[in-house]
N, CA, C and O atoms as CSV, one atom per row, in Angstrom:
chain,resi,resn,atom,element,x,y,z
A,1,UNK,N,N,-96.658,-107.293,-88.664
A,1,UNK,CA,C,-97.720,-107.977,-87.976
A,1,UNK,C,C,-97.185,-109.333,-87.511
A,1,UNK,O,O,-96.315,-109.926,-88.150
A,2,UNK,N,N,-97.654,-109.747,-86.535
A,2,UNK,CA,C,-96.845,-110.892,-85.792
A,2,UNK,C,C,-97.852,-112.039,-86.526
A,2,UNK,O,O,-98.992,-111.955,-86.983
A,3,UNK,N,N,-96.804,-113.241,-86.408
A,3,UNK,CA,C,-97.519,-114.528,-87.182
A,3,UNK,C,C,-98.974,-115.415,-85.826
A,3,UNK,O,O,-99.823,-116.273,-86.066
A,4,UNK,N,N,-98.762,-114.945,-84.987
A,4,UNK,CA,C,-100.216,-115.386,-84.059
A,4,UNK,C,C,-100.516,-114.085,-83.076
A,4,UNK,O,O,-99.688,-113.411,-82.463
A,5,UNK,N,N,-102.019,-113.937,-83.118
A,5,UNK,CA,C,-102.506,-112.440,-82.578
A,5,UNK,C,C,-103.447,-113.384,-81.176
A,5,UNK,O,O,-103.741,-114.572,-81.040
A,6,UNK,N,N,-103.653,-112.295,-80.431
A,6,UNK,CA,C,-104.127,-112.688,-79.273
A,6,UNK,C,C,-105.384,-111.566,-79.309
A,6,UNK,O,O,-105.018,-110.395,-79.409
A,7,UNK,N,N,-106.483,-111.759,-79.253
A,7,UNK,CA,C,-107.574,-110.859,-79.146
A,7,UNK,C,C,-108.000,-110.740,-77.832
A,7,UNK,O,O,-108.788,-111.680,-77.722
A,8,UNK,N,N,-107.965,-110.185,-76.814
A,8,UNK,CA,C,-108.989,-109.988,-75.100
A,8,UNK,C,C,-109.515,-108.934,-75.681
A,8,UNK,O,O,-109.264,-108.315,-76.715
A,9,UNK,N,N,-110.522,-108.808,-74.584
A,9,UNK,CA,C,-111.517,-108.537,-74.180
A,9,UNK,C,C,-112.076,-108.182,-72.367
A,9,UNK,O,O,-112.728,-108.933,-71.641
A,10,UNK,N,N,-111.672,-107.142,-72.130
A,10,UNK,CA,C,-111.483,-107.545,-70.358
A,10,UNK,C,C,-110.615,-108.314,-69.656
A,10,UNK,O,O,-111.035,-108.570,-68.528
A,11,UNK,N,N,-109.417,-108.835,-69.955
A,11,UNK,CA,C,-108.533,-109.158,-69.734
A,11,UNK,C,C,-108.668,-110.660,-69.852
A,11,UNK,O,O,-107.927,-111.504,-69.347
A,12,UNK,N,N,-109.796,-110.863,-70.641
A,12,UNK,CA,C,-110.485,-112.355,-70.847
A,12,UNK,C,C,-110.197,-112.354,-72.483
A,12,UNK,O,O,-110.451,-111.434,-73.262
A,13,UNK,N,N,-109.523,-113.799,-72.826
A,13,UNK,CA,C,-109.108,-113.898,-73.980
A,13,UNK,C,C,-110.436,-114.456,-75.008
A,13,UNK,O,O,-111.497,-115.006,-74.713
A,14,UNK,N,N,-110.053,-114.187,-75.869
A,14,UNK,CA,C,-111.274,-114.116,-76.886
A,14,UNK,C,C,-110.975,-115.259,-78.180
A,14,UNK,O,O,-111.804,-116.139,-78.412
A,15,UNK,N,N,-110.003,-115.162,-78.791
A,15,UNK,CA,C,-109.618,-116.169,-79.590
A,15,UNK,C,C,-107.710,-116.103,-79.655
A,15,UNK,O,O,-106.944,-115.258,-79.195
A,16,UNK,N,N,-107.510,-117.037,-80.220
A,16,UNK,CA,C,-105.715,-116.921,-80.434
A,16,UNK,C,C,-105.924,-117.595,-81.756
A,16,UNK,O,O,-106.804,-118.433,-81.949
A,17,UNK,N,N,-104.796,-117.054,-82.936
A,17,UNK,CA,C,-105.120,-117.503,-84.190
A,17,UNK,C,C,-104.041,-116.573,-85.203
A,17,UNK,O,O,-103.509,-115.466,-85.111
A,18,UNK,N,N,-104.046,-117.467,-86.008
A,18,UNK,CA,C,-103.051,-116.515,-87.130
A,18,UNK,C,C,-103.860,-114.852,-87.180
A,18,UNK,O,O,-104.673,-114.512,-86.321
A,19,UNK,N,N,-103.480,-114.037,-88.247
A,19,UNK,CA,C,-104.376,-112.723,-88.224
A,19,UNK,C,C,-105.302,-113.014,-89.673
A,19,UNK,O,O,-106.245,-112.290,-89.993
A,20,UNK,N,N,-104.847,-114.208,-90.475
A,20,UNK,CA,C,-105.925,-114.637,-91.392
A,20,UNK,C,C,-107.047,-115.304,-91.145
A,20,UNK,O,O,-108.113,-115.089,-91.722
A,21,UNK,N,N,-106.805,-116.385,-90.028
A,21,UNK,CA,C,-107.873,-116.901,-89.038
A,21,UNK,C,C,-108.739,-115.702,-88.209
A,21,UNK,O,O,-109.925,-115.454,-88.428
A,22,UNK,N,N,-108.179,-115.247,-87.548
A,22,UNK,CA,C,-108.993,-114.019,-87.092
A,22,UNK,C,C,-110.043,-113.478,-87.732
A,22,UNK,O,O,-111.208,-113.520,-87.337
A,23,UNK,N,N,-109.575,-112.870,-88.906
A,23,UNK,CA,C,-110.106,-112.120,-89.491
A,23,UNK,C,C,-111.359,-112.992,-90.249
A,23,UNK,O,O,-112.488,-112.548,-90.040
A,24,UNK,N,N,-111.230,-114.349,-91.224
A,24,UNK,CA,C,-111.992,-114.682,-91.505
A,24,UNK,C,C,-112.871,-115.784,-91.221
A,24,UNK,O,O,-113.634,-116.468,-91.903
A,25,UNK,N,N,-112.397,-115.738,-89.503
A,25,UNK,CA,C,-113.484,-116.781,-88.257
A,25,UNK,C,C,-113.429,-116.389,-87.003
A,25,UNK,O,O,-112.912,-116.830,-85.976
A,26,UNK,N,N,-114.275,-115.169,-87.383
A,26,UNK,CA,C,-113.885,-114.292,-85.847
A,26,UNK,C,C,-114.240,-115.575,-85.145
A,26,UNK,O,O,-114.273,-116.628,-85.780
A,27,UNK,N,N,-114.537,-115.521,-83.712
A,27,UNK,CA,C,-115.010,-116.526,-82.343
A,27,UNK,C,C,-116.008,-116.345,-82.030
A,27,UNK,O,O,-116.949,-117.123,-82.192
A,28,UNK,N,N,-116.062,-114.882,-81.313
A,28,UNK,CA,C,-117.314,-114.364,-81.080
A,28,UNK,C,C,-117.383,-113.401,-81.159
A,28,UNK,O,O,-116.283,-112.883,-81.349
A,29,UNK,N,N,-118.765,-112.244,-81.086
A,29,UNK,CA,C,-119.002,-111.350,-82.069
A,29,UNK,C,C,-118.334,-109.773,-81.602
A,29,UNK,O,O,-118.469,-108.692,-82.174
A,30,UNK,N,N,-117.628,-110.091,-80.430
A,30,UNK,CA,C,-116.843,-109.090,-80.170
A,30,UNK,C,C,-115.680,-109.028,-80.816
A,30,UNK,O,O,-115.018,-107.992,-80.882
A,31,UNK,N,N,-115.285,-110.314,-81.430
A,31,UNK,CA,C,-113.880,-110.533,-82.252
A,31,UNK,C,C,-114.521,-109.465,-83.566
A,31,UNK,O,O,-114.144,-108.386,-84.024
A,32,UNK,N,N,-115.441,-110.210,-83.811
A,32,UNK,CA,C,-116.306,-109.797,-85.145
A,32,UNK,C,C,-115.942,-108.377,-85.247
A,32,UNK,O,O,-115.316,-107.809,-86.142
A,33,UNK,N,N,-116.471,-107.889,-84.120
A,33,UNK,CA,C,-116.700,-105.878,-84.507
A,33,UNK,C,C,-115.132,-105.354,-84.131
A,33,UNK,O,O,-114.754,-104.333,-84.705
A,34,UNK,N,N,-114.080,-106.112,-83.053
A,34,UNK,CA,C,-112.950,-105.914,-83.022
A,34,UNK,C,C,-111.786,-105.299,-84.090
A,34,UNK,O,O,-110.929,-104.420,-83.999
A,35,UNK,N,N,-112.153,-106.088,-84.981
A,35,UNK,CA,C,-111.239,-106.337,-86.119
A,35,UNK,C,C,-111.543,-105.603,-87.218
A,35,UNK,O,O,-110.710,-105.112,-87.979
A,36,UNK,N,N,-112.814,-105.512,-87.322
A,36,UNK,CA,C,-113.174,-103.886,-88.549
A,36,UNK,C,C,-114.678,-103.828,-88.344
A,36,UNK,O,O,-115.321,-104.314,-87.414
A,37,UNK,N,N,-115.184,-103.027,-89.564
A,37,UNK,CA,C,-116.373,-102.485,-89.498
A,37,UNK,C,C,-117.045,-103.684,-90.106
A,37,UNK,O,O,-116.479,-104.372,-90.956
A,38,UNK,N,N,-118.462,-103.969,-89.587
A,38,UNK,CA,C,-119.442,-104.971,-89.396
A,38,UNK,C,C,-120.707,-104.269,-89.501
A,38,UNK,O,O,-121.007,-103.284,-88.827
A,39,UNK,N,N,-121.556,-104.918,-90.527
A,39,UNK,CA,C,-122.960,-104.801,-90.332
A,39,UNK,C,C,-123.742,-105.853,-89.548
A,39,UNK,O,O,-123.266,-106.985,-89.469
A,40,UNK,N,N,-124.652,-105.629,-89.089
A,40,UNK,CA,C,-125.656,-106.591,-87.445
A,40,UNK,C,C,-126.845,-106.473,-88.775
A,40,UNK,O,O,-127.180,-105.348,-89.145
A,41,UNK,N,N,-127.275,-107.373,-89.260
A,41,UNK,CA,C,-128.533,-107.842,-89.511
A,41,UNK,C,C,-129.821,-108.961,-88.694
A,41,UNK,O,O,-130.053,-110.166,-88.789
A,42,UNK,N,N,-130.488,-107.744,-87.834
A,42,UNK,CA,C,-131.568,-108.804,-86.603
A,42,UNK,C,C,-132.567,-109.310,-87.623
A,42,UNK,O,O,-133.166,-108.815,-88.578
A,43,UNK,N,N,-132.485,-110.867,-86.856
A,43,UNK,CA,C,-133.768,-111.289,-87.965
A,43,UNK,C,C,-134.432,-112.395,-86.804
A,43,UNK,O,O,-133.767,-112.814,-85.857
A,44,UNK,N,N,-135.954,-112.805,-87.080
A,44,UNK,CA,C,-136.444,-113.600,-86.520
A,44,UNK,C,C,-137.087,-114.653,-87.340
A,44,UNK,O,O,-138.068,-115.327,-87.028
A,45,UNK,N,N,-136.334,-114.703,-88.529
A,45,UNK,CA,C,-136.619,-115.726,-89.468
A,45,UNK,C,C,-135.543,-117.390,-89.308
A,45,UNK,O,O,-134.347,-117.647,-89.164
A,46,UNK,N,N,-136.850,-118.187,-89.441
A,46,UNK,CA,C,-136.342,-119.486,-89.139
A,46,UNK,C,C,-135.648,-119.854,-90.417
A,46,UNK,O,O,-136.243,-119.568,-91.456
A,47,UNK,N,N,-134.290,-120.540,-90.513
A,47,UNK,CA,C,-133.870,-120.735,-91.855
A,47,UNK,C,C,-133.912,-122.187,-91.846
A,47,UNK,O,O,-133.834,-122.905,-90.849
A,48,UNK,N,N,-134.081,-122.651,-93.404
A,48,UNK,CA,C,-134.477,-124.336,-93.513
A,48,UNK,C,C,-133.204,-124.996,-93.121
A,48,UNK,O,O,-133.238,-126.157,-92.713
A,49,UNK,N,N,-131.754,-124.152,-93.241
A,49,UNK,CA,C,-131.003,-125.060,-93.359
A,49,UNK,C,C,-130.355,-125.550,-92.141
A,49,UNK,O,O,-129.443,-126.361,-91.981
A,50,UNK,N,N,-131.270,-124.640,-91.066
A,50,UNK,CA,C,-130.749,-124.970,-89.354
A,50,UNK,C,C,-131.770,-125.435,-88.481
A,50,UNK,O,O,-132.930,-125.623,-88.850
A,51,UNK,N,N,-131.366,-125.615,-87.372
A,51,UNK,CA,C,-132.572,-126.102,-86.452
A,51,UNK,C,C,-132.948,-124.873,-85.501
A,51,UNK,O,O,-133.998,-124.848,-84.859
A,52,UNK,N,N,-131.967,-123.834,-85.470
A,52,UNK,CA,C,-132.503,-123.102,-84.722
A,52,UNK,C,C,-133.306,-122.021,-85.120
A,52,UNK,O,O,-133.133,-121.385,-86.160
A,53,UNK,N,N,-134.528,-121.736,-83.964
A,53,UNK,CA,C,-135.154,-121.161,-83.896
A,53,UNK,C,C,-135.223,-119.499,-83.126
A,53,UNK,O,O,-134.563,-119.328,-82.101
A,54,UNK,N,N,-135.977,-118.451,-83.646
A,54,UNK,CA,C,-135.397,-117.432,-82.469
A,54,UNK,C,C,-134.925,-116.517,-83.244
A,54,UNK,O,O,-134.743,-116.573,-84.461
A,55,UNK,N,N,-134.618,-115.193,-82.116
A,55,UNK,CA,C,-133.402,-114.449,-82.733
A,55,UNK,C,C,-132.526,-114.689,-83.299
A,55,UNK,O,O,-132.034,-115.758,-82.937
A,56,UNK,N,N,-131.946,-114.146,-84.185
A,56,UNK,CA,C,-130.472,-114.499,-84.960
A,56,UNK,C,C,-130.557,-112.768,-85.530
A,56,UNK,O,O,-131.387,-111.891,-85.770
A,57,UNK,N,N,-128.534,-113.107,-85.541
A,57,UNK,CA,C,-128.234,-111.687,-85.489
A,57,UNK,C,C,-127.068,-112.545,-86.713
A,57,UNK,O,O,-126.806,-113.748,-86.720
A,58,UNK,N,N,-126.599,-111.615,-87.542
A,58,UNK,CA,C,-125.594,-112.070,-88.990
A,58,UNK,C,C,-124.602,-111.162,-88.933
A,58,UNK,O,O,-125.210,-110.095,-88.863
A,59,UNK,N,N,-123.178,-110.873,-88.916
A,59,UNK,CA,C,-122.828,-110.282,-88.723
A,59,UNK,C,C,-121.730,-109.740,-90.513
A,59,UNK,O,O,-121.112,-110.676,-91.020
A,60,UNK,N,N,-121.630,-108.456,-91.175
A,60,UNK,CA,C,-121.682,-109.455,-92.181
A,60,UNK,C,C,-120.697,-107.829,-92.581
A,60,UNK,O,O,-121.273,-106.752,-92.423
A,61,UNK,N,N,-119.212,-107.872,-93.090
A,61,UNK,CA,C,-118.757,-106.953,-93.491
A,61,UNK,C,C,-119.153,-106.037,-94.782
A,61,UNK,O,O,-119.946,-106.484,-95.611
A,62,UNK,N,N,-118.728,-105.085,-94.888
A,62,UNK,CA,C,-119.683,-104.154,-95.653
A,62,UNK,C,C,-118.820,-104.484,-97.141
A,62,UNK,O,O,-119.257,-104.105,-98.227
A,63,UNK,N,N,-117.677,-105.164,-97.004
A,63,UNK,CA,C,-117.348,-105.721,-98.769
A,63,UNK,C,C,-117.588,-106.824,-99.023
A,63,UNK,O,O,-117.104,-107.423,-99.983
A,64,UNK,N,N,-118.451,-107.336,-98.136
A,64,UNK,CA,C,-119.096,-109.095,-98.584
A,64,UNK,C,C,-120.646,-108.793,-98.967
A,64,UNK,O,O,-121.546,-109.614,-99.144
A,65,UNK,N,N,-120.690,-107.539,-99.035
A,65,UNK,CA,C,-122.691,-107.228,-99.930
A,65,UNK,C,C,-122.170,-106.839,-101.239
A,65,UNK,O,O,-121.195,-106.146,-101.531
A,66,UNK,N,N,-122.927,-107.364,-101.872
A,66,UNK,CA,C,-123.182,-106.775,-103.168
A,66,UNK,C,C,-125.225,-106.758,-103.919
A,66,UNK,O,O,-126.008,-107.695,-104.072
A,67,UNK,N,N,-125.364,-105.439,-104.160
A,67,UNK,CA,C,-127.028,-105.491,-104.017
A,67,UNK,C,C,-126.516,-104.813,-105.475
A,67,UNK,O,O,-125.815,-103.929,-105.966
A,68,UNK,N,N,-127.891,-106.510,-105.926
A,68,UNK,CA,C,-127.696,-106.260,-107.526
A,68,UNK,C,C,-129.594,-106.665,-107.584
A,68,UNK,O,O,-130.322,-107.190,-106.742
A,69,UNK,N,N,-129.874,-106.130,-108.981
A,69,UNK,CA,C,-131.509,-106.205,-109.234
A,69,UNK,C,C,-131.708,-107.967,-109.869
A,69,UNK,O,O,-132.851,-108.367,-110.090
A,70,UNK,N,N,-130.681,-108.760,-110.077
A,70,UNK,CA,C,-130.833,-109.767,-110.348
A,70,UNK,C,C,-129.885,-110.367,-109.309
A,70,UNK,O,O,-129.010,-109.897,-108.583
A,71,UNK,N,N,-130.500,-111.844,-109.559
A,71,UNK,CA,C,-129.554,-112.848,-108.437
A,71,UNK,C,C,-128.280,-113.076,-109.049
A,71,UNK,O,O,-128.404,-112.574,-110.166
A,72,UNK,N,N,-127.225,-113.509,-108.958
A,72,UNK,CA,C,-125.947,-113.525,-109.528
A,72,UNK,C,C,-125.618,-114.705,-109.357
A,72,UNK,O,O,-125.184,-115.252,-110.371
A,73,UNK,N,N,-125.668,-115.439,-108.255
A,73,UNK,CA,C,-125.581,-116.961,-107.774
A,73,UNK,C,C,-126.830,-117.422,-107.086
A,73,UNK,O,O,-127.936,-116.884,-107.132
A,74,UNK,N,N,-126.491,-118.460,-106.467
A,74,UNK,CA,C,-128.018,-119.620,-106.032
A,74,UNK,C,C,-127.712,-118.933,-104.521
A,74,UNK,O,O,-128.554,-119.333,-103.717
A,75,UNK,N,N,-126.884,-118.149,-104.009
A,75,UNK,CA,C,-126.283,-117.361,-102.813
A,75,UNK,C,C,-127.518,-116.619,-102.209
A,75,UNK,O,O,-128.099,-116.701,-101.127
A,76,UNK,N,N,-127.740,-115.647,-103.654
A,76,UNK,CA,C,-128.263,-114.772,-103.366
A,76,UNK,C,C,-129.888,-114.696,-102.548
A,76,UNK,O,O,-130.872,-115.357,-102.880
A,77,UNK,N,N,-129.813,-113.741,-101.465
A,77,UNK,CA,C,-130.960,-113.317,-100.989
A,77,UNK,C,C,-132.388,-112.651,-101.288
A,77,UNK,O,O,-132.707,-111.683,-100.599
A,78,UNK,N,N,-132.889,-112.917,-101.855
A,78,UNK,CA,C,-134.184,-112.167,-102.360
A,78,UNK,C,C,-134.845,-110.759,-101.173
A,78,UNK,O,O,-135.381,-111.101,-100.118
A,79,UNK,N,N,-134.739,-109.607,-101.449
A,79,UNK,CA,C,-135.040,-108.393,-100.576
A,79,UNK,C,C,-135.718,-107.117,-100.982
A,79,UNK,O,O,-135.232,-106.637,-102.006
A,80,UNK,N,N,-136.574,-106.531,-100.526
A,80,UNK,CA,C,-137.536,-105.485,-101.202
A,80,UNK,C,C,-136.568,-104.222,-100.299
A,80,UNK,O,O,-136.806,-103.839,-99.154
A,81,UNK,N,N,-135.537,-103.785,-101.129
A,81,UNK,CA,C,-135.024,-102.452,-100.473
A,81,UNK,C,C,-136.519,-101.312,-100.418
A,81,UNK,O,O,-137.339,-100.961,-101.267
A,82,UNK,N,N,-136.367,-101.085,-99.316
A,82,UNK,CA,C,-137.820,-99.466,-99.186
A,82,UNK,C,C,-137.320,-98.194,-99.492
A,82,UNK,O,O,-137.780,-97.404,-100.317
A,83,UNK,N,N,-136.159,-98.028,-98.631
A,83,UNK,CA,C,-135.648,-96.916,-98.915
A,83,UNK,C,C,-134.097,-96.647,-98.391
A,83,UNK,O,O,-133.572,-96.974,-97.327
A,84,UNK,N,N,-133.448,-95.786,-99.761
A,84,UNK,CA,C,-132.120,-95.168,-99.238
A,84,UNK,C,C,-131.392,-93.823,-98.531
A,84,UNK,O,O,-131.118,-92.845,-99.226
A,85,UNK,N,N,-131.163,-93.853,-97.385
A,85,UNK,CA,C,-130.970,-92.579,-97.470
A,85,UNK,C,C,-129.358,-91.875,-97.326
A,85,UNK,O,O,-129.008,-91.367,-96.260
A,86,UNK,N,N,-128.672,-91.907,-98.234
A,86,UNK,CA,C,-127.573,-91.286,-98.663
A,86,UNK,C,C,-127.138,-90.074,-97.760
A,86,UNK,O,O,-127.656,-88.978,-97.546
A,87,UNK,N,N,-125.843,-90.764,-97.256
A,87,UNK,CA,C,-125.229,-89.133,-96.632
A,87,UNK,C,C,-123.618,-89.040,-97.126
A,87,UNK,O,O,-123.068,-89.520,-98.117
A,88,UNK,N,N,-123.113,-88.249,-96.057
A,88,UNK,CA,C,-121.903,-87.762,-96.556
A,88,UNK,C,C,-120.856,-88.849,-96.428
A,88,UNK,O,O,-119.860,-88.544,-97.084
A,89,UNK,N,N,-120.712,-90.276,-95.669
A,89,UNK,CA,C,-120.058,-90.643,-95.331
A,89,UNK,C,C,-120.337,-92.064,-95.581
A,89,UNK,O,O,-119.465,-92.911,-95.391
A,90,UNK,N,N,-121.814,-92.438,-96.105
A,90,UNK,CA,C,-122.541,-93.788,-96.444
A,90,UNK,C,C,-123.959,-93.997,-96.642
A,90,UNK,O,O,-124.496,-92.908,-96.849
A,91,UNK,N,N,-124.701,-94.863,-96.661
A,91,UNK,CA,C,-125.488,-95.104,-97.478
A,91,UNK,C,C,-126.674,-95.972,-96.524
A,91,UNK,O,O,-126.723,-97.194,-96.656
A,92,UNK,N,N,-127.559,-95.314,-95.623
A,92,UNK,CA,C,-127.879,-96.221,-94.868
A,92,UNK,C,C,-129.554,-97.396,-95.651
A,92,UNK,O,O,-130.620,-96.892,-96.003
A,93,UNK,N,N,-129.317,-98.476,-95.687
A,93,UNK,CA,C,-130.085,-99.405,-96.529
A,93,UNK,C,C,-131.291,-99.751,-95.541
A,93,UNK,O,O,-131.059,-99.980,-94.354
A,94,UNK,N,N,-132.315,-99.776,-95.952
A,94,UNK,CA,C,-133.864,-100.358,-94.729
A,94,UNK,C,C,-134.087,-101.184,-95.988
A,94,UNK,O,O,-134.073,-100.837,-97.169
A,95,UNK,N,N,-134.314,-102.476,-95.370
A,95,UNK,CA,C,-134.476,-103.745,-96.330
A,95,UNK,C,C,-135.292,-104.940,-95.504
A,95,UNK,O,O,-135.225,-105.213,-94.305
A,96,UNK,N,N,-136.152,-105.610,-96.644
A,96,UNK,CA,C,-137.040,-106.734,-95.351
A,96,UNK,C,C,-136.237,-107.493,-96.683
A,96,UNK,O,O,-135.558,-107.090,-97.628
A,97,UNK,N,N,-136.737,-108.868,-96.173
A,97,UNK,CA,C,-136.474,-110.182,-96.333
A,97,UNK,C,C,-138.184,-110.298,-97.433
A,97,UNK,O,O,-139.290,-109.808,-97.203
A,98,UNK,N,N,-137.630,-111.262,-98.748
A,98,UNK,CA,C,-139.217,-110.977,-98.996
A,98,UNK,C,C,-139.353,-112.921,-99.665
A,98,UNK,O,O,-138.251,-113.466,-99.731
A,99,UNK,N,N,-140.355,-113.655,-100.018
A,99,UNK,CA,C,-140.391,-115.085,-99.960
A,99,UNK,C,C,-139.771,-114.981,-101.424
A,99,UNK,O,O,-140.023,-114.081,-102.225
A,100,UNK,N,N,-138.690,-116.343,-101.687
A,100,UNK,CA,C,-138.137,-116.248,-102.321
A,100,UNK,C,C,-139.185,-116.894,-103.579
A,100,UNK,O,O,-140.243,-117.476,-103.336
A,101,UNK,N,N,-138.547,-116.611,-105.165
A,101,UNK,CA,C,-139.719,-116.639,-106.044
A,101,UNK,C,C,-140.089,-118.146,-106.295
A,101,UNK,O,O,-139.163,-118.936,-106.110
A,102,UNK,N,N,-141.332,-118.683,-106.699
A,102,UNK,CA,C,-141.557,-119.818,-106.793
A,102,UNK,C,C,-141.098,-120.378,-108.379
A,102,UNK,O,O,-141.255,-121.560,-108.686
């Protein structure tokens, strides 16, 4: 693997960066899905710790979840899984966002 990678996109460059940079700051979210498999979490929840408002989309690799019945760190997301439905190849998760406990 070469020590700086060049990512395009339409013959339009996308980021330039070591392949450790790459990988763990994609640019934009075509770098994101470029480089491996990615989960898209759409949400229209305002978060306290930003100003923006609106859509927001998270883009979030499938070995950076871990869904445990307790919180593990101050990290963790509070979520009412509904339902799983298990196939041959993965595990597809339907999950809301639920208010975190008082």
């Amino acid at each position: 693997m070469a020590d700086r990678v060049v990512v395009m996109n339409k013959g339009k460059i996308e980021q330039i960066g070591t392949p450790d940079e790459v990988y763990a700051a994609p640019a934009t979210p075509f770098v994101y899905q470029f480089i491996g498999n990615v989960n898209l979490f759409h949400s229209r929840d305002h978060a306290p710790w930003t100003e923006q408002h609106g859509d927001a989309v998270a883009y979030v690799r499938p070995h950076d979840i871990d869904i445990s019945r307790t919180p593990q760190d101050d990290t963790a997301l509070p979520v009412r899984l509904n339902w799983c439905a298990p196939s041959v190849r993965s595990c597809v998760w339907k999950w809301r966002r639920t208010a975190a406990a008082s």
